[in-house]
C-alpha positions in Angstrom: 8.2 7.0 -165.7 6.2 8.2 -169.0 6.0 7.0 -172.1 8.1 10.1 -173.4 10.8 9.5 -170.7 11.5 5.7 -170.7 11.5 5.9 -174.6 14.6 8.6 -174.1 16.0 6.5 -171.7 16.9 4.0 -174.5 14.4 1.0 -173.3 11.5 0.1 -175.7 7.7 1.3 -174.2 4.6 -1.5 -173.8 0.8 -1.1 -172.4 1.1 -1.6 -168.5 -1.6 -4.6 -169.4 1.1 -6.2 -171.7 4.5 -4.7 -170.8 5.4 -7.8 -169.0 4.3 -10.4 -171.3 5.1 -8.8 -174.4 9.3 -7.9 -173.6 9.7 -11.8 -172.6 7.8 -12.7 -176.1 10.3 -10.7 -178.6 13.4 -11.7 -176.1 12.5 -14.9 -177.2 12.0 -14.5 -180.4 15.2 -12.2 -180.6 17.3 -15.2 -178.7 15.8 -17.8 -181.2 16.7 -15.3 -184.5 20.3 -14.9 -183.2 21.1 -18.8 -182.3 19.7 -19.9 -185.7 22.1 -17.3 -187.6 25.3 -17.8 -185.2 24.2 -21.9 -185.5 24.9 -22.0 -189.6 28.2 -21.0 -190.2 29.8 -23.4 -187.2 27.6 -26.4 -188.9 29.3 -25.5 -192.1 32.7 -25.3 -191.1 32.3 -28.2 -189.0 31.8 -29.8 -191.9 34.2 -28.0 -194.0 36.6 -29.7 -191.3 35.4 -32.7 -191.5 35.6 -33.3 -195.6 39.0 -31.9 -195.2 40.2 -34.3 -192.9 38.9 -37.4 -194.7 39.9 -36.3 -198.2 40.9 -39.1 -200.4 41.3 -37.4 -203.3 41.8 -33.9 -205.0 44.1 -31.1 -206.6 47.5 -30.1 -206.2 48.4 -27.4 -208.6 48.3 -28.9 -212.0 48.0 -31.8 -210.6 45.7 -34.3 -208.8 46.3 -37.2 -206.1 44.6 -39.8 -204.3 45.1 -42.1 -201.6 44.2 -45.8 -200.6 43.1 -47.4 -197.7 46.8 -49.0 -197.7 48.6 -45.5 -196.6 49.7 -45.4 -200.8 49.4 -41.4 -202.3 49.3 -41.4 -206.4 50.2 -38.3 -207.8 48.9 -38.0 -211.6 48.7 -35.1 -214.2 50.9 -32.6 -216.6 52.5 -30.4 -214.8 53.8 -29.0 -212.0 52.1 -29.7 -208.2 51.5 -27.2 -205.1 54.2 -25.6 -203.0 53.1 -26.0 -198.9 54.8 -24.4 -196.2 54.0 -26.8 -193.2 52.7 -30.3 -192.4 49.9 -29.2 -191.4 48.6 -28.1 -194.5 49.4 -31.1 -196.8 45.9 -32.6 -198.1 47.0 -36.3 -197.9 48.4 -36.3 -194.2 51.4 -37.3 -192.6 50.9 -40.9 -192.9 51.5 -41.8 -195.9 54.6 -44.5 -196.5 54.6 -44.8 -199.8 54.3 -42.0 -203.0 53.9 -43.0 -206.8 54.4 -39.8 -208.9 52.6 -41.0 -212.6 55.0 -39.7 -215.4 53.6 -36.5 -216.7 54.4 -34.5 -213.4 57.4 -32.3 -214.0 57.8 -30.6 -210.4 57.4 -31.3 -206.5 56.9 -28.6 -204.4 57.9 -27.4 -201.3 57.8 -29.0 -198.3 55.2 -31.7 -200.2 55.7 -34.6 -197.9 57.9 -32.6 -195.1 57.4 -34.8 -191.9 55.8 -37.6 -193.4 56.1 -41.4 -192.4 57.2 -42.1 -196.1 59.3 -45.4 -196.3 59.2 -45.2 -200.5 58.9 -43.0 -203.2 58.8 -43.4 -207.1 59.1 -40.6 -209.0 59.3 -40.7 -212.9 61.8 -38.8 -215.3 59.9 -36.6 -216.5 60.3 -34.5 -212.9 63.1 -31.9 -213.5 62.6 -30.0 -210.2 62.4 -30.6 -206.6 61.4 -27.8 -204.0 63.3 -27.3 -200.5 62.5 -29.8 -197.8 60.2 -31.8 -200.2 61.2 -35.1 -198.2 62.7 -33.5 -194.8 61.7 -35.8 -192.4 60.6 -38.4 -193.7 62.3 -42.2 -193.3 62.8 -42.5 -197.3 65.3 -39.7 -196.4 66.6 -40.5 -193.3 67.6 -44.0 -194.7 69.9 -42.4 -197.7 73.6 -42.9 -196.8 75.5 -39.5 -196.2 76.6 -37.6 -199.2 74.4 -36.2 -202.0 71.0 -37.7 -201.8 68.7 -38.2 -205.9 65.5 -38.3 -205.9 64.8 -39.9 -209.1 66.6 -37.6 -211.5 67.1 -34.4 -209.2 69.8 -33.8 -206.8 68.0 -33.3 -203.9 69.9 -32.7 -200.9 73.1 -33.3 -199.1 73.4 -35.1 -195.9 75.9 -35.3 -193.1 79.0 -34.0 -192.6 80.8 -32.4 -195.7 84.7 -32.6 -195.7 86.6 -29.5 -196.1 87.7 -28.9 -199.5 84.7 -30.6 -200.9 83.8 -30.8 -204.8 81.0 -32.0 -205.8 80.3 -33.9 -209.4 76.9 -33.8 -210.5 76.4 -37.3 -212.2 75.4 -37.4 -215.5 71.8 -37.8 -216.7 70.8 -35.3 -213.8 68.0 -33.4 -214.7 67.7 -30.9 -211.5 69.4 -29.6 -208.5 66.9 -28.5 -205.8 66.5 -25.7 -203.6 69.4 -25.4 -201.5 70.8 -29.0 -201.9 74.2 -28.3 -201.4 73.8 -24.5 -199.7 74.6 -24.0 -196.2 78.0 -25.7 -196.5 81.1 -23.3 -196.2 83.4 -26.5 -196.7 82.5 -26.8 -200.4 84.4 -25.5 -202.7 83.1 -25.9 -206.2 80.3 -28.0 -208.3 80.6 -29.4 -211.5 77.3 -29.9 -213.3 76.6 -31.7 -216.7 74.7 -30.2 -219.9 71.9 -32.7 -218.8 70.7 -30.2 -216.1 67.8 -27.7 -216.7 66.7 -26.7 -213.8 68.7 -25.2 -210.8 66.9 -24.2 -207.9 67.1 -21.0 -205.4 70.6 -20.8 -203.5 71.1 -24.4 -204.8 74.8 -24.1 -204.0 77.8 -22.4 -202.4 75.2 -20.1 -200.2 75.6 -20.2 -196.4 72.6 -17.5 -195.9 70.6 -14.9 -198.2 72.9 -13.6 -200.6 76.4 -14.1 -199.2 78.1 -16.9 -201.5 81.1 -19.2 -200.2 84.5 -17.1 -200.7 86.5 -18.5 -203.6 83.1 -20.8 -205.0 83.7 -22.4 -208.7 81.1 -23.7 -210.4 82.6 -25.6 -213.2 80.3 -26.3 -216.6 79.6 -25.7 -220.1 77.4 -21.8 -220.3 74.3 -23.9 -221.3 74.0 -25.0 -217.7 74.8 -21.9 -216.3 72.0 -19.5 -217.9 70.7 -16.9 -217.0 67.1 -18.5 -216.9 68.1 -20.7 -214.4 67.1 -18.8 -211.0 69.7 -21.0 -209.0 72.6 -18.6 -210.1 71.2 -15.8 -210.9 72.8 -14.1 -207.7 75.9 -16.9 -207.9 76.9 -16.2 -211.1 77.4 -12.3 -210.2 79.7 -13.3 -207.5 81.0 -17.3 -208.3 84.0 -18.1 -210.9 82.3 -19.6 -213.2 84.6 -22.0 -216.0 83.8 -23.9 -218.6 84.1 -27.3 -218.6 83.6 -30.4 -220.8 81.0 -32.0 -218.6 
């Protein structure tokens, strides 16, 4: 084959006194090129991987947090922290027993320490809002006796079996009701909250799925803690009776 044919072939054309030395030269130099650029990014996300999962310390939406040799997560700052959506992607782990919220934070998010070995938890007042599953799994929770479970001040959650013909009494001094704390439950039948609430979360109450709302649902309270700002009823309130009461 001539140089005019094996070039239209596709194959690259060498002297007959180098072509033998020369293709194994740039192969090797090609093979080095290639591992040296495909080497760099697994290095760095190696390490990425690595930093991530020996964290001690960092940000979680307004917030920061760090965590001790002793299994203890402190959560400091103004405002509100990160919502998460599995245990896999909390920062901190699943092994930590014990959470100190500083005062300062004003909301937990979602699914914060879902699945966590968490024996205890302080959390000041100054957190008004609690998102959904924030302490699911956990052995702080599982260690709350059946019926409406606070965390700090927020309603967070109701457990066990709820009687038919269930009404619930928000206690005074409640600051919160989380997202779906008392949803899910056709046996309840109406909710009386006090002027002290100013947050309700999504579907907090008298949903069993989406949109469709418990037939015959009364949410009894003064129309300060039923406003329209409050995205817990802004789909209940369309299709709940809704009285006022002096809470």
């Amino acid at each position: 084959m001539n140089e005019h044919d094996f070039q239209k072939s596709g194959g690259f054309y060498y002297e007959a006194k180098s072509r033998l030395k020369k293709p194994l030269a740039v192969m090797l130099s090609l093979m080095l090129i290639i591992s040296a650029f495909t080497a760099l990014p697994v290095t760095a996300s190696a390490a990425t991987a690595e930093s991530a999962a020996g964290a001690k310390s960092g940000k979680t939406g307004d917030c920061t947090w760090s965590l001790d040799d002793n299994g203890t997560l402190t959560i400091s700052g103004n405002g509100a922290m990160k919502d998460y959506y599995s245990t896999e992607s909390l920062p901190w782990g699943n092994t930590i027993e014990k959470v100190i919220i500083k005062n300062g934070v004003t909301a937990i998010g979602n699914y914060t320490f879902d699945g966590c070995a968490l024996k205890n938890i302080y959390i000041p007042d100054s957190v008004t809002s609690i998102g959904g599953d924030a302490f699911s799994g956990t052995s702080w929770y599982f260690n709350q006796p059946d019926g409406l479970v606070y965390a700090g001040k927020v309603a967070y959650k109701y457990k066990g079996d709820m009687p038919d013909g269930t009404s619930v009494t928000i206690k005074d001094g409640t600051k919160g009701i989380s997202d779906g704390a008392l949803s899910y439950y056709e046996e309840m039948t109406s909710i009386t909250i006090p002027d002290s609430v100013t947050w309700i979360g999504e579907q907090a109450c008298g949903f069993l799925f989406a949109s469709y709302v418990v037939e015959g649902f009364t949410v009894y309270a003064k129309p300060a803690a039923v406003s329209g700002t409050k995205s817990g009823f802004k789909l209940l309130r369309t299709a709940a009776t809704v009285q006022s009461a002096a809470c």
